[in-house]
C-alpha positions in Angstrom: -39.3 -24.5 45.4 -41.3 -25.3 42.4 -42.3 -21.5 41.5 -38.6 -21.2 41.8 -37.8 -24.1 39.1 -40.5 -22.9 36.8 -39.4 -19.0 37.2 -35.5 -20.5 36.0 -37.3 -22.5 33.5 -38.9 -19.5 31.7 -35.4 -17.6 31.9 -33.7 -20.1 29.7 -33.6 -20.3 25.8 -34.2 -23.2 23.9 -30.7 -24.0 24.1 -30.6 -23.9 28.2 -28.6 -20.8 28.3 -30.1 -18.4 31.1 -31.0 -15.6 29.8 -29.9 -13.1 32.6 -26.6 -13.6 31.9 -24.6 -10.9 30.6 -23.2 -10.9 26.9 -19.1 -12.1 26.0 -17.0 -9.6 26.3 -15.2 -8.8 23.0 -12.4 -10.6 21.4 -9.5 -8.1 21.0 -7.6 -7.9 18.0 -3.8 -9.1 17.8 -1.5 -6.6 18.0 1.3 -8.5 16.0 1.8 -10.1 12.3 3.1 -13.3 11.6 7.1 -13.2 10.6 7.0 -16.4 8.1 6.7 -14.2 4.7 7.9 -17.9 2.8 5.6 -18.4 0.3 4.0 -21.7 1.1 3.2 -23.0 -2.6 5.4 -22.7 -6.2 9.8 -22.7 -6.1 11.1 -22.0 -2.4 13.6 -24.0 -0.4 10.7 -26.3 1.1 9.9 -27.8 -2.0 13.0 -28.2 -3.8 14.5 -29.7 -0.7 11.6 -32.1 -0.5 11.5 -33.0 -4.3 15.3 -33.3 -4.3 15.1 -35.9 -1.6 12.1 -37.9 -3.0 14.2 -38.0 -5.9 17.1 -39.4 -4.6 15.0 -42.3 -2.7 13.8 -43.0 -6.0 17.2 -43.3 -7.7 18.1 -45.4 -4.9 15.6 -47.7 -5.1 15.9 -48.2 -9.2 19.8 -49.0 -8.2 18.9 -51.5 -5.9 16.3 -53.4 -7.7 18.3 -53.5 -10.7 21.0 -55.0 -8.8 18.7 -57.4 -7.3 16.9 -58.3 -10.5 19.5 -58.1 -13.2 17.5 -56.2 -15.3 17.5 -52.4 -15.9 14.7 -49.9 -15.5 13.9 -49.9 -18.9 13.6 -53.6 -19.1 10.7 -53.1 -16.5 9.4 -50.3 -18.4 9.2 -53.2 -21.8 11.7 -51.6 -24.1 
């Protein structure tokens, strides 16, 4: 029993893998290409639709205020 633990001892790396394993088999290359062709950055649909809604939150939010407050948006601004 204890030439066996000391033979598996010497058979492992210092990581504990055992050494008499066999290598991974290779990863295979994919066979198909992505479809999204959308560029991801600069003027596409994503970002205009994005930035056209942040705006209108905004726009809504300056009408509500100013209806709350009185005051316009340039009054907050100090003009």
């Amino acid at each position: 029993m204890q030439q066996n633990k000391s033979q598996q001892l010497k058979n492992q790396n210092t990581l504990g893998v055992s050494m008499t394993q066999s290598a991974p088999k290779p990863v295979s290359q994919p066979t198909q290409l992505p479809r999204d062709s959308t560029p991801k950055y600069g003027f596409n649909d994503y970002v205009e639709r994005l930035n056209g809604r942040a705006a209108m939150i905004g726009f809504v939010a300056a009408v509500v205020i100013e209806a709350i407050t009185g005051k316009g948006v340039l009054t907050w601004l100090g003009f």
